[in-house]
BADREN-288891 format. One record per residue: residue number from 1; residue in one letter; x negated, y, z of N, C-alpha, C in turn. Coordinates in Angstrom, 3 decimals. Layout:
<pos=NUM	code=A	n.u=X	n.v=Y	n.w=Z	ca.u=X	ca.v=Y	ca.w=Z	c.u=X	c.v=Y	c.w=Z>
...
This chain:
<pos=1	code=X	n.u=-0.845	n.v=-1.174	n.w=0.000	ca.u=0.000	ca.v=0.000	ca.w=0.000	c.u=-0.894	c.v=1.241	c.w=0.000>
<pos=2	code=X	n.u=-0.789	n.v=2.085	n.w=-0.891	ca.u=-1.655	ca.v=3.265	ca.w=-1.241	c.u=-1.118	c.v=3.732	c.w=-0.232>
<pos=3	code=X	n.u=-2.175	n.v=4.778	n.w=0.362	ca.u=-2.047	ca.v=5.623	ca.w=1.571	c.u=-2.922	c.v=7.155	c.w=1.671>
<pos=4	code=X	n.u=-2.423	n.v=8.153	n.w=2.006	ca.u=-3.245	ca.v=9.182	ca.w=2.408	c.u=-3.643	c.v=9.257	c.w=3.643>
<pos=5	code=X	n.u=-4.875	n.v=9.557	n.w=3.629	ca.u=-5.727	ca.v=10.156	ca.w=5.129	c.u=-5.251	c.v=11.766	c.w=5.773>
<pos=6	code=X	n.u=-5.147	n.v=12.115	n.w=7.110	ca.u=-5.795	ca.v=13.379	ca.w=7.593	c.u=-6.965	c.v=13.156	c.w=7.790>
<pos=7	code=X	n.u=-7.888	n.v=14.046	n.w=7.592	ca.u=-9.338	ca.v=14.171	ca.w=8.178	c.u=-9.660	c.v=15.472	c.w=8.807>
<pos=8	code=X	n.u=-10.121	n.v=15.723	n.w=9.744	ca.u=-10.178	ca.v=16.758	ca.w=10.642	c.u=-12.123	c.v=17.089	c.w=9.761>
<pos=9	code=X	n.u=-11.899	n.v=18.704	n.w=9.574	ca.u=-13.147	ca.v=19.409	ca.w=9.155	c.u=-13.225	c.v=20.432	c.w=10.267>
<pos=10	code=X	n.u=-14.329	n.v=20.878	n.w=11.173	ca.u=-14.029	ca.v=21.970	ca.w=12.265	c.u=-14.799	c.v=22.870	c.w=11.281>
<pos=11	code=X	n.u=-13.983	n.v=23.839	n.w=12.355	ca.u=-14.614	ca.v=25.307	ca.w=12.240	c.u=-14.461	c.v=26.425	c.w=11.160>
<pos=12	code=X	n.u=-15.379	n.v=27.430	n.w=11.360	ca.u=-15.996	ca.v=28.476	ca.w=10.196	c.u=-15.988	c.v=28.019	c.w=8.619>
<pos=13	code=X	n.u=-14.631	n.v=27.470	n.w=8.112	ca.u=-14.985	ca.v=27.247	ca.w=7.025	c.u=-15.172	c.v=28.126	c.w=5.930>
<pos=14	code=X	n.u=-15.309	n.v=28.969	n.w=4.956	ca.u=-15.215	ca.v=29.654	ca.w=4.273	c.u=-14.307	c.v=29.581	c.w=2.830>
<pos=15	code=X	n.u=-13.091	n.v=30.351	n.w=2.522	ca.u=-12.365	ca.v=30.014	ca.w=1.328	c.u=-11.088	c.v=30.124	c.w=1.722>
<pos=16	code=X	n.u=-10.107	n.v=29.915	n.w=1.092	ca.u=-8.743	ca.v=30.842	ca.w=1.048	c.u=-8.188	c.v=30.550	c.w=2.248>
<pos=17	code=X	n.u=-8.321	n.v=29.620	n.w=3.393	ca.u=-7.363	ca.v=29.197	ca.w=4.468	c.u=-8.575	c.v=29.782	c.w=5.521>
<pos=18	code=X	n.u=-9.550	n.v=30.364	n.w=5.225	ca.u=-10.087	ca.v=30.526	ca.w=6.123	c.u=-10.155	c.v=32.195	c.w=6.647>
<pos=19	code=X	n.u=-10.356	n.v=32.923	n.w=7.794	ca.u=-10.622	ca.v=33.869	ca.w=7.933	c.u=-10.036	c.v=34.118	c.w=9.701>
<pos=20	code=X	n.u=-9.330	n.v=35.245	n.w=10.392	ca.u=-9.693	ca.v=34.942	ca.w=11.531	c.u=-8.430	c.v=34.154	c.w=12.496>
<pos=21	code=X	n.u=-8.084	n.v=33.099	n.w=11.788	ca.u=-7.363	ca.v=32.105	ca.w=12.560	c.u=-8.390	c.v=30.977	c.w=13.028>
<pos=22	code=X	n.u=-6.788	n.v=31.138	n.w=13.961	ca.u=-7.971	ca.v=29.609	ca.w=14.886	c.u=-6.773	c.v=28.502	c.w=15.238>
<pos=23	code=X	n.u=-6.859	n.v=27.599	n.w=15.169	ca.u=-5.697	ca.v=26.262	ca.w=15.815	c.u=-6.395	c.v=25.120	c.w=14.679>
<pos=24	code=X	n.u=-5.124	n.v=24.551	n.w=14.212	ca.u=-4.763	ca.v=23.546	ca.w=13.488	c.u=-4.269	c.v=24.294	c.w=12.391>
<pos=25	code=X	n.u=-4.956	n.v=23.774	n.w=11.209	ca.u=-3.807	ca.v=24.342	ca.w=10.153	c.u=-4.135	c.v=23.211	c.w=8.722>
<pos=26	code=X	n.u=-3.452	n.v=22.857	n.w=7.956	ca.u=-3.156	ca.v=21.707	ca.w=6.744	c.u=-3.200	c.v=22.294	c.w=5.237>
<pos=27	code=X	n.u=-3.903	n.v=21.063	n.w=4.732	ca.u=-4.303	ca.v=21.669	ca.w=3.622	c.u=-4.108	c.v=20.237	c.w=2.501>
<pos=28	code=X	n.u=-3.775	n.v=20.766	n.w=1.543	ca.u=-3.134	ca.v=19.234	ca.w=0.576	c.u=-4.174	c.v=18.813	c.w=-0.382>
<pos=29	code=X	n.u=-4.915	n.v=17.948	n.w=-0.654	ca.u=-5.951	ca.v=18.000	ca.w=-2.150	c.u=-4.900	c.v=17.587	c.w=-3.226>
<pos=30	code=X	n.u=-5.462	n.v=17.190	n.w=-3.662	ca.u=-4.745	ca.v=16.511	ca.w=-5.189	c.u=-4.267	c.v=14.674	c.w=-5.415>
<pos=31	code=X	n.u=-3.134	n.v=14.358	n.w=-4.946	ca.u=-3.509	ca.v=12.976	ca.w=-5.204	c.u=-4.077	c.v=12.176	c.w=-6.281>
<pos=32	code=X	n.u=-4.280	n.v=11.202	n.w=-6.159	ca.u=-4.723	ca.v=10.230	ca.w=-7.414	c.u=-2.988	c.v=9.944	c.w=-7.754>
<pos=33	code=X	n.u=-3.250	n.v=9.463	n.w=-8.750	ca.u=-1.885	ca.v=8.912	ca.w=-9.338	c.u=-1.204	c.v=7.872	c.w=-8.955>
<pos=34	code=X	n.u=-2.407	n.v=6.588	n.w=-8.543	ca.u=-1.198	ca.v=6.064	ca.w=-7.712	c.u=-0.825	c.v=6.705	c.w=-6.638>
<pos=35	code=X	n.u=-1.185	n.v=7.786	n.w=-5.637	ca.u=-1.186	ca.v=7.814	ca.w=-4.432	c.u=0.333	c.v=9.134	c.w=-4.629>
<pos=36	code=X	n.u=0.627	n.v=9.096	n.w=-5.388	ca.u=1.870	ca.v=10.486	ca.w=-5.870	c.u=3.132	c.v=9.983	c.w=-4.884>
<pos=37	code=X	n.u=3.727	n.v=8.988	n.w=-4.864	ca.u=4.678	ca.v=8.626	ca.w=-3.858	c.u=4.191	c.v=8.943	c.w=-2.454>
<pos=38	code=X	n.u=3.381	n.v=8.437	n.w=-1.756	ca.u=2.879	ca.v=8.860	ca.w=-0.719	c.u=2.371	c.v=10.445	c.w=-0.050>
<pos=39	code=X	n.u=2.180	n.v=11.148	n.w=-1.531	ca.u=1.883	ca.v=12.348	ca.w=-1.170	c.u=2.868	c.v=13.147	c.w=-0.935>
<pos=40	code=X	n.u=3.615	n.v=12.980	n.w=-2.037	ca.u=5.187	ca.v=13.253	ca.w=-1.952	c.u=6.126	c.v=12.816	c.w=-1.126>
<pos=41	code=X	n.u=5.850	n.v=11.784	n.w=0.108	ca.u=6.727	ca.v=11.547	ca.w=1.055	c.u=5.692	c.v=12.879	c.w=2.349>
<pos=42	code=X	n.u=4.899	n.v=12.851	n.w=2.349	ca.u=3.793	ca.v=13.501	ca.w=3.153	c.u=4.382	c.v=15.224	c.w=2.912>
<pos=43	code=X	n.u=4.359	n.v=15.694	n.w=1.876	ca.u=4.572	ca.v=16.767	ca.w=1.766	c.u=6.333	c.v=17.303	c.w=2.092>
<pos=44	code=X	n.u=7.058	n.v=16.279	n.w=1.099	ca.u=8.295	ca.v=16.477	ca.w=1.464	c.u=8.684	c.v=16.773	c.w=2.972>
<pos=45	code=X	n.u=8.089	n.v=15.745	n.w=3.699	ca.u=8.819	ca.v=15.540	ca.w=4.980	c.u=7.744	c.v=16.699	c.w=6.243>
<pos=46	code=X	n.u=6.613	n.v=17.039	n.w=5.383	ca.u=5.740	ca.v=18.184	ca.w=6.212	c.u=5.432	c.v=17.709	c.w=7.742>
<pos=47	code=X	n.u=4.762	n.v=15.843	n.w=7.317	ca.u=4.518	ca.v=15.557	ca.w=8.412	c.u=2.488	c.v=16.072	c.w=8.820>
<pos=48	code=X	n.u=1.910	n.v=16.701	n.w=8.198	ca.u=0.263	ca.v=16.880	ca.w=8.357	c.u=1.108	c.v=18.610	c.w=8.949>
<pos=49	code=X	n.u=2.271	n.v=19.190	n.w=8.564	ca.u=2.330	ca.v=20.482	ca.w=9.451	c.u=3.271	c.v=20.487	c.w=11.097>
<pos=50	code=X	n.u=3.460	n.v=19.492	n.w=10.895	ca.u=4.508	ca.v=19.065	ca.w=11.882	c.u=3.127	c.v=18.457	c.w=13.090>
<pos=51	code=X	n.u=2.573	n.v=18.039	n.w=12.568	ca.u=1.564	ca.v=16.900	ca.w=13.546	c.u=0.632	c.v=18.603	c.w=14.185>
<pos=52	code=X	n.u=0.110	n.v=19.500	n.w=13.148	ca.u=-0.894	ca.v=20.554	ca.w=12.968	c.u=0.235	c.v=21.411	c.w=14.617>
<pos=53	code=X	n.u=1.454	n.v=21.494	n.w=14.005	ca.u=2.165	ca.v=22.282	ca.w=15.008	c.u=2.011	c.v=22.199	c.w=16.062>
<pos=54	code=X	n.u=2.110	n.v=20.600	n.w=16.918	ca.u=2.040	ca.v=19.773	ca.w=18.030	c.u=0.846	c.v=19.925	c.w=18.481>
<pos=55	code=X	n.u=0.191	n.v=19.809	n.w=17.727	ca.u=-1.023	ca.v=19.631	ca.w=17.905	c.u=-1.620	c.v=21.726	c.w=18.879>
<pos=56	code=X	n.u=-1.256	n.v=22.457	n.w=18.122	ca.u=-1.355	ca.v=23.735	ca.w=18.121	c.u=-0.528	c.v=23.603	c.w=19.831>
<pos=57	code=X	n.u=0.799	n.v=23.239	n.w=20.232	ca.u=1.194	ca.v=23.655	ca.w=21.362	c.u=0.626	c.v=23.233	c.w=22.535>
<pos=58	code=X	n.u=-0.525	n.v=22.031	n.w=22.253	ca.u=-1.199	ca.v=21.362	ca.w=23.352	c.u=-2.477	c.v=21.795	c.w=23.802>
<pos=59	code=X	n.u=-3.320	n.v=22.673	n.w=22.488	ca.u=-4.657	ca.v=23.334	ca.w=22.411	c.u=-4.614	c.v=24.195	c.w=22.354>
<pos=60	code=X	n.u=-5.405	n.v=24.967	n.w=22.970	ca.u=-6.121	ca.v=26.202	ca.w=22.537	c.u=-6.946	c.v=26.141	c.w=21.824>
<pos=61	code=X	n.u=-7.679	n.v=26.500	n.w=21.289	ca.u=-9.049	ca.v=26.764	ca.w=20.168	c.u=-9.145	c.v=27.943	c.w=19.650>
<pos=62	code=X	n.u=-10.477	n.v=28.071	n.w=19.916	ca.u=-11.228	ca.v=29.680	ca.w=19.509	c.u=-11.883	c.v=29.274	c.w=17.566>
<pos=63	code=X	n.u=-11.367	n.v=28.224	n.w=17.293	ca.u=-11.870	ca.v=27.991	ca.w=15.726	c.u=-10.688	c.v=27.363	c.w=15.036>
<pos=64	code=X	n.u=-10.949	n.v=27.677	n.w=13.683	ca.u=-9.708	ca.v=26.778	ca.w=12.899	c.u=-10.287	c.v=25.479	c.w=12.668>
<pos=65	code=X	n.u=-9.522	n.v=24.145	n.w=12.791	ca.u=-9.516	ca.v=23.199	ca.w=12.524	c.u=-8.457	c.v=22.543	c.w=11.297>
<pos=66	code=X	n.u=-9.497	n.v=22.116	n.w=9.990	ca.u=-8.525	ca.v=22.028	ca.w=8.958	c.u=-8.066	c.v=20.611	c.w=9.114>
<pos=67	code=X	n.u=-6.532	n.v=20.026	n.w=8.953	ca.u=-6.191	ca.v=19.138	ca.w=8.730	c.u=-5.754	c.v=18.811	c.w=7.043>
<pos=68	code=X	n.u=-6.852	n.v=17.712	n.w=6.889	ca.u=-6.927	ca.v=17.373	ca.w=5.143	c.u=-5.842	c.v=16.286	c.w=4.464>
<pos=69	code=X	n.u=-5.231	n.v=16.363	n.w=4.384	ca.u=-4.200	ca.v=15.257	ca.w=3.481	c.u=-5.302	c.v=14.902	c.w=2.049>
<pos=70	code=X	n.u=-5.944	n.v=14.034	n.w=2.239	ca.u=-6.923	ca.v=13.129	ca.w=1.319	c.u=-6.254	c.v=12.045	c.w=0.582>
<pos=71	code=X	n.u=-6.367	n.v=12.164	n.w=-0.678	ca.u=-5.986	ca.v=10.555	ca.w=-1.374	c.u=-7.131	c.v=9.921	c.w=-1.141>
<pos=72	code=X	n.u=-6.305	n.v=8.143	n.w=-1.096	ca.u=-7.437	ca.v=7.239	ca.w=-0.824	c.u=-7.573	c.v=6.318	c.w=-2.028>
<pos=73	code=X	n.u=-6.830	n.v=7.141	n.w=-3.164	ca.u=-6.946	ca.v=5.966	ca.w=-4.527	c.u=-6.526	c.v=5.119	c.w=-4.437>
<pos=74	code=X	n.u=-5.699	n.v=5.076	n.w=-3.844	ca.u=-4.576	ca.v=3.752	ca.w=-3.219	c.u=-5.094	c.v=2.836	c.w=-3.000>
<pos=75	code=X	n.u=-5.808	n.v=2.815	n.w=-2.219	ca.u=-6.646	ca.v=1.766	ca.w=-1.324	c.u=-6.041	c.v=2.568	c.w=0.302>
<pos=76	code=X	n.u=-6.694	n.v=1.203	n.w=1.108	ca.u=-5.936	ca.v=1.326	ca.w=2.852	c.u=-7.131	c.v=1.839	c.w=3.581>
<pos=77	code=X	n.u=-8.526	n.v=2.334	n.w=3.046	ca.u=-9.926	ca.v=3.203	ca.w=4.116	c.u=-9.384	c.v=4.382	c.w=3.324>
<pos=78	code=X	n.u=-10.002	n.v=5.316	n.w=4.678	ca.u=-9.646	ca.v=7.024	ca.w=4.059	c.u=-10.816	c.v=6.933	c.w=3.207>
<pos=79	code=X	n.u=-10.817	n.v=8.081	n.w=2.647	ca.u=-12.377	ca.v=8.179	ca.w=2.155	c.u=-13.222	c.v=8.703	c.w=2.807>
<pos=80	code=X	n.u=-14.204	n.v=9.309	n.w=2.998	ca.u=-15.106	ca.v=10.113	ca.w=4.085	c.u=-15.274	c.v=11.412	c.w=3.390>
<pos=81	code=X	n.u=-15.240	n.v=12.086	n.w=4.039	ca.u=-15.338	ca.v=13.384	ca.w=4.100	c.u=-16.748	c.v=14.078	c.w=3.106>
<pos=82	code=X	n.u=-16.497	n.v=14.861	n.w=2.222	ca.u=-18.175	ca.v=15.313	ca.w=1.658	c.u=-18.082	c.v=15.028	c.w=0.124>
């Protein structure tokens, strides 16, 4: 069953989501083609902003932490980060 990853990137990142926020915040790549159902249940249902939210009412943080919605090429390992 094709699947997408979150992957947590900290900090100072530089580029359009970045600047002076700080928490949790979600960011979508591009799926692979098989992985389009899955991304599309992910996005539809805005569970990587829903989790980012929760996540936000339990922490504080002085940095942004990006949460990545990664295709895994429809394979069941995330991919790694890089």
């Amino acid at each position: 069953m094709p699947l997408l990853s979150c992957t947590t990137s900290g900090g100072d990142a530089s580029g359009p989501n970045s600047g002076s926020r700080s928490g949790f915040s979600t960011r979508y790549e591009n799926p692979s083609a098989t992985d389009q159902k899955p991304a599309t249940f992910l996005r539809n249902r805005k569970l990587p902003e829903t989790a980012a939210q929760a996540l936000n009412t339990l922490v504080a943080l002085d940095q942004q932490i990006m949460l990545i919605s990664r295709s895994c090429d429809g394979g069941t390992e995330p991919t790694p980060p890089g």
